[in-house]
Structures are given as C-alpha cells and as structure tokens.
N, C-alpha and C positions, 0 to 999 in steps of 0.2 A: 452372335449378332443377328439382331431382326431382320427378314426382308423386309425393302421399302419400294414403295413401286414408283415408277422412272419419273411418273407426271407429278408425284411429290415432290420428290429429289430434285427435279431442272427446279422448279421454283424457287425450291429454299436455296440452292445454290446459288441463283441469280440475285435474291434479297441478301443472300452474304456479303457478293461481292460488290454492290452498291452500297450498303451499307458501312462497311470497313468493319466487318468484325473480325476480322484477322489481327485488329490492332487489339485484342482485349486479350489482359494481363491476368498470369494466373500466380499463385502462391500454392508453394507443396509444402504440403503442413503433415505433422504424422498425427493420425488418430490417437486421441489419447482416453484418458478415463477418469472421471470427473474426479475420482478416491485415488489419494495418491499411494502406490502400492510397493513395497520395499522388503528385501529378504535379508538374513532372517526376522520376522517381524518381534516388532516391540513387545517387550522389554528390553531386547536382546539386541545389540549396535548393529543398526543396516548396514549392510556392505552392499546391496543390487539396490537401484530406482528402476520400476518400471519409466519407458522416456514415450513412448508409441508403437504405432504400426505404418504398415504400410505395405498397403494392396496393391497402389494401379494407379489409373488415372482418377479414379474413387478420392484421391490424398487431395485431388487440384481444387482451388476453391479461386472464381475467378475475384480479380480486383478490380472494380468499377462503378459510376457513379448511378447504375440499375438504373439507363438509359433503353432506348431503344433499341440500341445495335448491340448492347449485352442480354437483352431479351432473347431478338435474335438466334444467338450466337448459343443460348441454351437449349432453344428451340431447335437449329440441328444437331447439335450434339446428340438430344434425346433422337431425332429423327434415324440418325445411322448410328443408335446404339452406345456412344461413345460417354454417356452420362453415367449414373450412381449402379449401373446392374452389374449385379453379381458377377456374371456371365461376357462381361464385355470382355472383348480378344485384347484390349489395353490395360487388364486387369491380372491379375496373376493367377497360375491356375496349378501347379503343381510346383511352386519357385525347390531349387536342390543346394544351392550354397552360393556366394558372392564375393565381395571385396568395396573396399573402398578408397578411390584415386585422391593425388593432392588434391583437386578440385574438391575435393568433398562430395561428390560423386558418389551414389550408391548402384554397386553393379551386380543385376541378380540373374542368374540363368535360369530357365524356366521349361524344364522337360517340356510339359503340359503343353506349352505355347508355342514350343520346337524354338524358341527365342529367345533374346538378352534382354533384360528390364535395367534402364538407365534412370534414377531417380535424382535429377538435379535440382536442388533445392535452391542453387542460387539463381539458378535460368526460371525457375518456377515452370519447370517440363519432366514429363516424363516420358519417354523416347523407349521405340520397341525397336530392336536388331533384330532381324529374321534374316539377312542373307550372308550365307560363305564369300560369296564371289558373284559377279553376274548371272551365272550358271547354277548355283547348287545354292539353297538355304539349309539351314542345321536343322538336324533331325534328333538328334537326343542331348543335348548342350548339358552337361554335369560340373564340370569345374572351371573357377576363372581365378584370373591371375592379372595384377597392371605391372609392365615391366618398367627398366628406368623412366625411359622418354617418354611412357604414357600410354605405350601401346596396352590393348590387351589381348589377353590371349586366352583362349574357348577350348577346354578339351570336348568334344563330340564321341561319346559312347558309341554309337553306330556306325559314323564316317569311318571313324576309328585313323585322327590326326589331330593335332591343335592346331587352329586357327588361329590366324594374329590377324585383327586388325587393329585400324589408327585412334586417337582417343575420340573419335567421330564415328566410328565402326564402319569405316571404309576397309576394303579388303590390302594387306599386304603380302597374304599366302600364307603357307600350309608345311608345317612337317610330321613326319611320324609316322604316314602310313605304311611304310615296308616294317615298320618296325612294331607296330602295336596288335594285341589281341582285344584290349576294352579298354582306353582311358577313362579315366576319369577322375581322381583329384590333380589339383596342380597347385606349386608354388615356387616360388623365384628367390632364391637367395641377391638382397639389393645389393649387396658388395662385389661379387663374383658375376652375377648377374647370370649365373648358372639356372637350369629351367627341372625341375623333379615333376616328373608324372607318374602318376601310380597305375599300374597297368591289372586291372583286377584280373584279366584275365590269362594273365602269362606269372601272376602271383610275385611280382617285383616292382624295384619304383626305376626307372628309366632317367638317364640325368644328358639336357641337352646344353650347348652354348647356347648364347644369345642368337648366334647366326642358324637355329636349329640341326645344330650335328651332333649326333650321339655321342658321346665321349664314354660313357660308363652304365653298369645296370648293377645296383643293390640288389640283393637275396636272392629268392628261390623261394621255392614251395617248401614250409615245413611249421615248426612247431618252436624252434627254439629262437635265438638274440638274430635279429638280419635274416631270420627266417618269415616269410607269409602266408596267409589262407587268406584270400581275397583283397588284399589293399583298395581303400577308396580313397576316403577325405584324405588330404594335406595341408599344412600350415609352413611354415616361413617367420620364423620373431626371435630373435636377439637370438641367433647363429645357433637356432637350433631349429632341425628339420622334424617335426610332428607329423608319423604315418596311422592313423586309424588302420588296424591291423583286422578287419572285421569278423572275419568265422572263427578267430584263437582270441575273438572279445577282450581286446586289450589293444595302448596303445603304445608303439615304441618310439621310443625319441633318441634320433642321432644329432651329430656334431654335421656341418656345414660340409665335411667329405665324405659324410656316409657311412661314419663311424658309429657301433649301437653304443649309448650311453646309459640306457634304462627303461621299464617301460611302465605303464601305469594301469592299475583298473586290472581286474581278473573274472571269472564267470564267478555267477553265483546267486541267489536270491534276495539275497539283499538291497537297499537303495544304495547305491552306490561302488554296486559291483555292474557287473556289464555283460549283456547277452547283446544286441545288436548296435554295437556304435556305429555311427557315422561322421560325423561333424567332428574337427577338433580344432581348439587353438589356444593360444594365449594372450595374456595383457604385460601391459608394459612391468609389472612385479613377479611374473612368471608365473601367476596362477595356468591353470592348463583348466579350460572348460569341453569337456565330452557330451556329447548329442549320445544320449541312451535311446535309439528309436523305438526298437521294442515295448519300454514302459512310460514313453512320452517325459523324458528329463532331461533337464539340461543338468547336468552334473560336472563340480566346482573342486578341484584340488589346487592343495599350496603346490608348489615348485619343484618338491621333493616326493611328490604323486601323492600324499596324504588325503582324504577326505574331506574334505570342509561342509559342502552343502549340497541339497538338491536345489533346482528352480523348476516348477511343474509337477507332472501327472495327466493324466487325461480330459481334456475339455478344449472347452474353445472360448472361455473368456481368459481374460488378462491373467498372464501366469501359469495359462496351462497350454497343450498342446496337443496334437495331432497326429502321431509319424513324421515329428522333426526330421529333419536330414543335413543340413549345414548348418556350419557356424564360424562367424569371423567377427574380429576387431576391425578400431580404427585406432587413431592417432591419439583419441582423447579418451581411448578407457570405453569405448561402449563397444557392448557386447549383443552383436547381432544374430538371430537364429530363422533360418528358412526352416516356417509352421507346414509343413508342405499340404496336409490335408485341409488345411485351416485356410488355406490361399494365402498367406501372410509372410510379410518379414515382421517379426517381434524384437525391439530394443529396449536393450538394460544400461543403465550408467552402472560403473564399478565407482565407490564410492570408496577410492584411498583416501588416506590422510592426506596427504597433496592435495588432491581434490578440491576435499573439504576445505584446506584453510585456503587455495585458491578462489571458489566459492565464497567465504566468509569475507575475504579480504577485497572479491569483487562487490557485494553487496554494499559491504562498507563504504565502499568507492561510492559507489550512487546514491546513498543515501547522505552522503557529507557534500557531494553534487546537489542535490536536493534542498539539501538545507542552505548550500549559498546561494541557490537561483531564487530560493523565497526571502531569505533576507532582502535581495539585489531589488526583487521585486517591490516589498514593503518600500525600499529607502524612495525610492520611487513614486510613490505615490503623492 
C-alpha cells in the first residue's frame, strides 16, 4: 500500500463523507477470458470449463450512474491504494486453500496476508479477517473449514490451534494448542460434525468434537495404509475423509471413523504420478482432484483412483499454474484451486451429464420465455 500524506487524506476524506459515497454499489464478478477454454479439449467431450478468477478487491467493479460521488469514490480508493494494484493488502498475495459456505461465500486463507479472504458475491464485497481475538491476529492461516451453523474454523500453522470464528469472523475461541506440533488441513464430517486436523508435524490427523475435545488421533509416522510422512490438505465429501499424505506422495482415503479404505497417486515421473501434493478433494461423482505442486497440475481421477486427466503446467494464463497449493468444491460441481504464486483462486465447472442436461433444459427455459414475451409484445402493438 502507497504512503499518502495526511493533507491529501483529511481532504478526500472529508469530500467522501459529504458526498455519500459510501452509498456506491459494487459487483464481484470473476475475471474471466474472452476464449472459452475447456479440458480435454475438442474433439474430445469436455468434462472442465474454465468459469474465472479471483484475486482481491481487483474482482469489485462499482455499479453506478458515473456521477460525481462515484468519481469520488474511485478517486480514494486509488488515493489509499485500494484500486486495480497488484500489490493492494486487499488483494491476495500467497492464497493456500479455502471452502465455500451455504451463502455461497468464497473463503480463502492467505499465508502471504497472515489473513482470510471473504469473496461474497451476493453482498458484492470482498472482506479481509486479520484478527484471532482482540489480542492476537493469524500469523500463518493454512486451512479452513464452515461447520454446521456457519462457523468457520482457521487452522494457524504458527499459532499452532484452530480458530473458530462466527460466519462474520468474530471471534468465538480456540482449540488445539496443548495438542498440536503444525496444523494445517482441516475438514468436518457434516453428519457427526466430528472436526479432522492434519497435524504435519506430529505426522497424524487429530480428530476433535464440535465442542473442540480431542477424542481420537489416526496414524503415526510411517510408510504403509494409516501411516504418514508429513500430512497436509484435507477434504470432507460423501463420508469419506481424503489426507494428502505428502513426502510418501500419495493420497489416502478413509471411511468417516478413520478406517484406511485406499489410496491413490504414487511417486514417479510421469503426469500423473505425484512428487509434491497438496491440495485434494472431490466432486459430487467421486472424482478425486490432487494439486501436483511440484509440476504445476491439477490432477483428475475417477472414484476408484484411475487416471483421467491433467488441468495445467507451468504458467500464468488460464489453465496453467504456479506452486498451486489448495483445492476444493462447491455444491454445484466447481472446482476451485489456490494459484498461490499467481495471487489467484482459479475456477473450473465439472461438466457431468446432469449438468449438461440441467444447462440444456435451463437454456430451453429462456428461450420458450423469450419467444412468449415477443409474441405478447407483437399481439400488442
């Protein structure tokens, strides 16, 4: 953020707040790409749509009749930095992995910013969490998790506890610290409402109640099924627990009590084998999608660990990536991945067949809308 010197600042301030521009309306739109871009590509049935991005307050695009008091209103934004730069503290700067609330709510943790990035697309805001508690702000925030009632919950790499706050990110306290060496993934079973933290540094996943009391600790340090070498990411989807297993590069997947069921990805040179994961999760068909950080992939298997596809390689336009680190669903199939050196959240639609004829059958809808509102109009005349 620029310095601004004080005899600017009282000014624009004061032209703010005569002006009312605190009343101007923003829209969060995701960056998108004028070519529409889709894996694997044609001739071959897409299954990914590229859908956007999303950096920061960069997404906000205000809504207003480019009056005077939206001039204004751009005019300090740029003055305390808050505008289109790179570099603005409201911008993402290292984002590590996220989630998304019933609100539709996009929630991304951000080493780089020591912060939470709230991306509410219906408030047209996007909202930075920088404090623990009145006392302490987060210092290395790595994984996040919304429990039933909307809380969410922040595991802190450094603090070394997770944080719950409210779905406002008010503080309602802390567990974990007698018990942890490094948090950092986390995921909530919604049934049990049971809370799994991967502890990389004690090489097991830690399992708490909703009321934050430990009840139980999966593995140990080792090499074989419920064994670890550095646990990070976690997922949480249809009563199966997904651990990024990181330095035995592979991913193990139990059952909702911590049972191993199997695991997927192995080392190797290949695309589609695995040297440094991080990120994992799935979609509502039980594809399993792995963050390959190492060679910049997002990497696609069916349900039964198979192969399917890469998304990526190294770069920084659409499709490619960075030193990815997270990755998570939503409700409707899209597949979100924290670009971390790219400053970015990058979004995919999964194009099931559901989808699709849901898609078809809504287009249909608007356009047989369409044709009766110009009939209606014609008889009209």
């Amino acid at each position: 953020m620029r310095n601004i010197p004080l005899f600017l600042v009282i000014p624009a301030l004061t032209i703010l707040l005569l002006g009312g521009c605190a009343d101007t309306k923003y829209l969060l739109q995701y960056e998108t790409s004028a070519e529409e871009k889709v894996w694997p590509p044609l001739p071959d049935k897409p299954r990914y749509r590229y859908v956007g991005q999303l950096f920061g307050e960069s997404n906000l695009t205000a809504v207003d009749d480019g009056g005077a008091g939206a001039a204004i209103g751009r005019f300090f934004k740029a003055l305390v930095g808050l505008g289109d730069e790179a570099d603005s503290m409201r911008n993402l700067f290292r984002p590590q992995t996220g989630a998304v609330d019933d609100k539709g709510r996009v929630i991304v943790t951000d080493v780089g910013r020591q912060a939470v990035f709230v991306f509410d697309q219906a408030a047209g805001e996007v909202n930075v969490w920088r404090a623990v508690n009145e006392d302490v702000n987060f210092v290395s925030p790595v994984g996040v998790a919304v429990a039933g009632n909307g809380d969410i919950l922040v595991t802190d790499s450094e603090l070394r506890q997770v944080i719950r706050l409210d779905s406002q990110g008010g503080a309602k306290g802390t567990f974990g610290l007698e018990d942890f060496e490094r948090p950092t993934g986390i995921a909530i079973d919604p049934q049990s409402q049971r809370i799994f933290v991967a502890d990389t540094g004690e090489h097991n996943i830690k399992v708490y109640s909703d009321a934050g009391k430990l009840v139980q600790v999966i593995g140990k340090v080792g090499t074989g099924p419920l064994e670890f070498n550095a646990p990070t990411h976690l997922s949480f989807v249809n009563k199966r627990l997904y651990v990024t297993d990181t330095f035995n590069a592979r991913v193990q997947i139990l059952d909702s009590e911590g049972k191993f069921l199997r695991s997927v990805g192995s080392r190797g040179l290949y695309v589609g084998n695995l040297v440094r994961p991080k990120g994992v999760t799935a979609d509502s068909e039980g594809n399993i999608y792995i963050i390959e950080s190492f060679h910049d992939y997002l990497l696609v298997y069916d349900q039964d660990g198979r192969f399917l596809l890469p998304i990526g390689g190294t770069g920084a336009e659409v499709g490619k990536f960075y030193l990815p680190a997270g990755v998570w669903t939503d409700h409707q199939d899209r597949i979100y991945v924290a670009d971390m050196y790219n400053r970015r959240v990058v979004v995919f639609q999964y194009l099931s067949d559901q989808y699709l004829r849901d898609q078809y059958l809504h287009d249909r809808e608007g356009q047989e809308n369409s044709a009766g509102s110009k009939g209606a109009s014609e008889q009209n005349k």
